[in-house]
N, C-alpha and C positions, 0 to 999 in steps of 0.2 A: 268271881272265879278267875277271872282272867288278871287282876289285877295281883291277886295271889304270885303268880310266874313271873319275878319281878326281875329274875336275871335271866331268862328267856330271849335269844336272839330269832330278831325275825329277820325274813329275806325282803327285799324292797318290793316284792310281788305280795306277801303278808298285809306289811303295812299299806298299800293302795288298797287292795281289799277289804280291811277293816275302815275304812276311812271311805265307804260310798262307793269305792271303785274311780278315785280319782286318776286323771293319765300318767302315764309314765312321766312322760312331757313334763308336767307341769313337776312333779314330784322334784325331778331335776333341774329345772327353771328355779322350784323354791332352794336348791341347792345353792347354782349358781347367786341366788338373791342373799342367803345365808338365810332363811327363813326355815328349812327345814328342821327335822329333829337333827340332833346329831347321829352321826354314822361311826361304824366302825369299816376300816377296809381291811376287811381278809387279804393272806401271801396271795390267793389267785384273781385278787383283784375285784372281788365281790364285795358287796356293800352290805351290813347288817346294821337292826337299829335296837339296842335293847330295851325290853320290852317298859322297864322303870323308866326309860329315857324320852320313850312317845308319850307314856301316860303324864309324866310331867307336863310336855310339849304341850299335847292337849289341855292340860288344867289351866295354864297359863291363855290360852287362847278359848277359853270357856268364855262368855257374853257377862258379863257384870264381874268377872276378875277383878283384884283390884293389882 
């Protein structure tokens, strides 16, 4: 179902959540690393990540990927 909503923007609080509940901290640490998903930055300065753009993110970082 979720993979359905493929142009779906999520908030940076979304995606930590679906992902275990990992810190903010680190979310932005993988930023700064360039490791995270890609972002979109909103006029107010806000960060989204669309929703095709994690599920990639993640496929790639699946255990036996090639």
């Amino acid at each position: 179902m979720a993979r359905e909503r493929t142009g779906e923007l999520l908030t940076v609080r979304d995606v930590l959540a679906e992902r275990g509940g990992i810190s903010r901290r680190t979310f932005y640490r993988w930023r700064e690393l360039g490791l995270a998903p890609a972002c979109i930055r909103l006029p107010n300065n806000e960060l989204r990540v669309r929703r095709s753009v994690l599920n990639a993110w993640l496929d790639e970082r699946a255990e036996g990927a090639a």
